[in-house]
C-alpha positions as CSV (number, residue, x, y, z in Angstrom):
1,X,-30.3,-14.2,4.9
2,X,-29.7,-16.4,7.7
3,X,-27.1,-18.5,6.6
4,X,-25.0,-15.5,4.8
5,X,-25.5,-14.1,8.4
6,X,-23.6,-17.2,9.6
7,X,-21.2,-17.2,6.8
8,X,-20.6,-13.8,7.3
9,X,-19.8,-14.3,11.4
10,X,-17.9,-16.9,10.6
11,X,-15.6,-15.8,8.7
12,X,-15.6,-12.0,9.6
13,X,-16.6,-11.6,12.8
14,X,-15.5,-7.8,12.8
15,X,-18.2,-7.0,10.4
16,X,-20.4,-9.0,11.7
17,X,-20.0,-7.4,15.1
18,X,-20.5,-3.8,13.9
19,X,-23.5,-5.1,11.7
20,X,-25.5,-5.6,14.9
21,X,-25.9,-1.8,15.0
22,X,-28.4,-1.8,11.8
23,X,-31.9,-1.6,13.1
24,X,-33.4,-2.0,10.2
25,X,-33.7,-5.5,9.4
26,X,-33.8,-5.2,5.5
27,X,-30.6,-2.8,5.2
28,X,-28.7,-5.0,7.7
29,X,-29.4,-8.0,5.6
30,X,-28.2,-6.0,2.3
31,X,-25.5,-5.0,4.2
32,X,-24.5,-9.1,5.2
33,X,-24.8,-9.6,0.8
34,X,-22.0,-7.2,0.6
35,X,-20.1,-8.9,3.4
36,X,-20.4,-12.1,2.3
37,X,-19.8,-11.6,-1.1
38,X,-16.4,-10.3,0.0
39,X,-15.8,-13.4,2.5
40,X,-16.1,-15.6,-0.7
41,X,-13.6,-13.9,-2.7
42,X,-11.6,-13.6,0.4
43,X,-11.6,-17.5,1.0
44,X,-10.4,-18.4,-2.6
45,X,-7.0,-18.8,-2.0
46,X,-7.6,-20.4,1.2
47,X,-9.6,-23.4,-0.9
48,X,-7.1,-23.7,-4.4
49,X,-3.0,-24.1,-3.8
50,X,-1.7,-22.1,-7.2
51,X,-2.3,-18.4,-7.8
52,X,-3.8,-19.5,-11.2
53,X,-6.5,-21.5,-10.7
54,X,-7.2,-18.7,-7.6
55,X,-7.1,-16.0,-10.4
56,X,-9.8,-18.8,-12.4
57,X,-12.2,-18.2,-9.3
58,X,-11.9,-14.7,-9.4
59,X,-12.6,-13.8,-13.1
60,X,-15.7,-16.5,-12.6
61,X,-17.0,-14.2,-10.2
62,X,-16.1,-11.0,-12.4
63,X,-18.7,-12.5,-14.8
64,X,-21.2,-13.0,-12.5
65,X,-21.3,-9.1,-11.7
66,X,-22.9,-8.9,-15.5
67,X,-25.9,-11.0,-13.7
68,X,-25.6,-9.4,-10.4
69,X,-26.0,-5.3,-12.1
70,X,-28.0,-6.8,-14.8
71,X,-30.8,-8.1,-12.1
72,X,-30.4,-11.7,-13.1
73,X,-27.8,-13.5,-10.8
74,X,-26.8,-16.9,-11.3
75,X,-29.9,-19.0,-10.0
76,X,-29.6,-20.7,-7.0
77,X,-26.4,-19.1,-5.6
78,X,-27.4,-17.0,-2.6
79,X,-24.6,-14.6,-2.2
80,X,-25.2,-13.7,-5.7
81,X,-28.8,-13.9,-5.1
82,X,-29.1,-11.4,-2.3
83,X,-26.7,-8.9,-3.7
84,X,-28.6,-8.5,-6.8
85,X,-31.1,-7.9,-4.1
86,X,-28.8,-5.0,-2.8
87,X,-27.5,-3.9,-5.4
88,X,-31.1,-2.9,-6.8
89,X,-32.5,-1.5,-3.6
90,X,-29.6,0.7,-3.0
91,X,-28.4,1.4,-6.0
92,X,-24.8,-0.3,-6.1
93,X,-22.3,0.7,-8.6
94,X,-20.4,-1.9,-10.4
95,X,-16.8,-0.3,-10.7
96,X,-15.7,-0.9,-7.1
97,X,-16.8,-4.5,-7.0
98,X,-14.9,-5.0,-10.0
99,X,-12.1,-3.5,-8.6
100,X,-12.2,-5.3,-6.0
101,X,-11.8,-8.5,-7.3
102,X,-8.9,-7.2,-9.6
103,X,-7.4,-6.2,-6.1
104,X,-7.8,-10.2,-4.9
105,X,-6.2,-11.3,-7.8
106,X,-3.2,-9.2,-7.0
107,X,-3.1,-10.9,-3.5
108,X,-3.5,-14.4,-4.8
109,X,-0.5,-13.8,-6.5
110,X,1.7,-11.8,-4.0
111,X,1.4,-8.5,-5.3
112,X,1.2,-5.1,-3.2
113,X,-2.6,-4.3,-1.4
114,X,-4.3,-1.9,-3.2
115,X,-5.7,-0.3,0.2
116,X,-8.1,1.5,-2.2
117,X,-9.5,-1.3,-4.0
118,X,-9.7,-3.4,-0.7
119,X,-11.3,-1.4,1.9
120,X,-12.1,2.0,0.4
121,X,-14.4,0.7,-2.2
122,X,-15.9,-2.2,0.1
123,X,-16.5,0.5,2.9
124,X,-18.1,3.7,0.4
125,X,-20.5,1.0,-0.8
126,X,-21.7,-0.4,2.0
127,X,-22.1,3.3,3.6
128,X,-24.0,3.5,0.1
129,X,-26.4,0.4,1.6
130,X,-27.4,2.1,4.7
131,X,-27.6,5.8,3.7
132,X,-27.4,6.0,0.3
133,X,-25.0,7.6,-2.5
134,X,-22.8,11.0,-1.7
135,X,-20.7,10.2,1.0
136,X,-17.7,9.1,-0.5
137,X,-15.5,11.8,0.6
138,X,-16.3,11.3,4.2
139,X,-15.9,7.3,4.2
140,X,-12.3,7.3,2.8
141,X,-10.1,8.4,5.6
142,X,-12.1,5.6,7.9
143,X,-11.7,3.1,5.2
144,X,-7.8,4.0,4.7
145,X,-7.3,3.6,9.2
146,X,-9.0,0.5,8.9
147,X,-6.9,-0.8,5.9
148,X,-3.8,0.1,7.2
149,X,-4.4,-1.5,10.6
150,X,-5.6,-4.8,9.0
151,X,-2.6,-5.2,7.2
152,X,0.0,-4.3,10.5
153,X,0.9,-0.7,9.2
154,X,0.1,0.7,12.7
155,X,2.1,3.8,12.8
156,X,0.6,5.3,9.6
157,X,-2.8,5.2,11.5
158,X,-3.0,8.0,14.5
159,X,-3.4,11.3,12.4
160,X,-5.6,9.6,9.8
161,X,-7.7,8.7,12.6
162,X,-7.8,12.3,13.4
163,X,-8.6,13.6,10.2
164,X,-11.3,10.8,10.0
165,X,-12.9,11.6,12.9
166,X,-12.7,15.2,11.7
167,X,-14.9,14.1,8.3
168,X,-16.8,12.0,10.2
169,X,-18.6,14.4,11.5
170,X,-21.0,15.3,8.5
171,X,-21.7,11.2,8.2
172,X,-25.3,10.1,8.8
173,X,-25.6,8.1,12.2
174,X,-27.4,5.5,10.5
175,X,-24.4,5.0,8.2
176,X,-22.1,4.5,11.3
177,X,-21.9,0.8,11.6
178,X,-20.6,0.6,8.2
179,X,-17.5,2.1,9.0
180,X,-17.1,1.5,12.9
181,X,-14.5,-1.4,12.1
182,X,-12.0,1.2,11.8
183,X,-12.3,2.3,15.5
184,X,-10.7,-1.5,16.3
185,X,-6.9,-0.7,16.7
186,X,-5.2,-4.8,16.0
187,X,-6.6,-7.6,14.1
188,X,-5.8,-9.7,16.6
189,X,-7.7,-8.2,20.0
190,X,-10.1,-10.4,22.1
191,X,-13.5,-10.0,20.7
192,X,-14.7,-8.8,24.2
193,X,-12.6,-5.9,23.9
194,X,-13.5,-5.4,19.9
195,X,-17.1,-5.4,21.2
196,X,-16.8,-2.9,23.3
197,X,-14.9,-1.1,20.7
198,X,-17.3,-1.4,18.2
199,X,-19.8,-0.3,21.0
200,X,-18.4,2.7,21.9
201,X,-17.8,3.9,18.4
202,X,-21.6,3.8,17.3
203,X,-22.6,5.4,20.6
204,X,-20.0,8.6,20.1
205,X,-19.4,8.2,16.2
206,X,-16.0,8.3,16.0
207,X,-13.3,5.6,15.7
């Protein structure tokens, strides 16, 4: 788990951040699988320079999920590795993964986010990692805020947050750090202040 947990800071420090909430050690380190699994389909169109060979990376890791949900991940790899691992324990569901990565191929080549696909999905199942299955109603107003501030649509974001918080409400507190990235209001704030966000979300439990 270590270095996932480094890949994982790297390259989403957010996450990362709010993942440092998670006492328990196994759940937190289920919880980095399903973060770094997203950093790597993230990175893909950082590392090829056409939409194509970008979309050839993503169906690759499409049929690795047949591994993944069957319990027999590609040997060796350890993102796939440990979220076979998480998937198992916490009884992952394939469809949003899936999605997911439909939802990076879209972005490799331009198209519209599909907010859905790219937080919704992400932040139900990883609510799913550290509390279980049936709070999918109350994670996607949180996962919609967060969306829409990560990709600049500010203004769309103050009465979701109210209705969020509203939900919220019936979320278990162990579930919280899975979705206390939406409390951060820009991308591009100073990590000092994103910590104390981040730190002042888990303690009330509200964004």
């Amino acid at each position: 788990m270590t270095d996932l947990d480094a890949q994982v800071r790297a390259t989403d420090p957010d996450r990362w951040l709010a993942s440092r909430f998670v006492a328990d050690v196994q759940a937190r380190a289920d919880l980095i699988a399903l973060y770094a699994f997203e950093a790597e389909l993230m990175a893909i169109p950082t590392r090829v320079s056409q939409p194509l060979l970008a979309e050839m990376r993503y169906a690759w890791w499409g049929e690795q999920m047949d591994g993944v949900f069957a319990g027999v991940p590609r040997k060796g790899h350890p993102v796939l590795e440990a979220l076979a691992g998480a998937a198992a324990r916490r009884g992952l569901e394939r469809a949003p993964l899936d999605a997911l990565i439909d939802a990076h191929v879209d972005r490799a080549h331009g198209r519209p986010h599909d907010l859905e696909a790219l937080f919704v999905g992400p932040m139900q199942a990883a609510v799913r990692v550290l509390a279980g299955a049936g709070h999918d109603e109350v994670v996607a107003p949180a996962a919609r805020v967060r969306g829409l501030t990560q990709t600049g649509r500010f203004e769309e974001v103050a009465a979701l947050r109210r209705e969020a918080n509203t939900v919220l409400k019936a979320l278990p507190v162990r579930a919280f750090p899975a979705v206390s990235t939406a409390a951060l209001r820009r991308p591009d704030e100073p990590e000092a202040a994103k910590r104390l966000r981040l730190t002042w979300a888990n303690l009330r439990g509200r964004i």
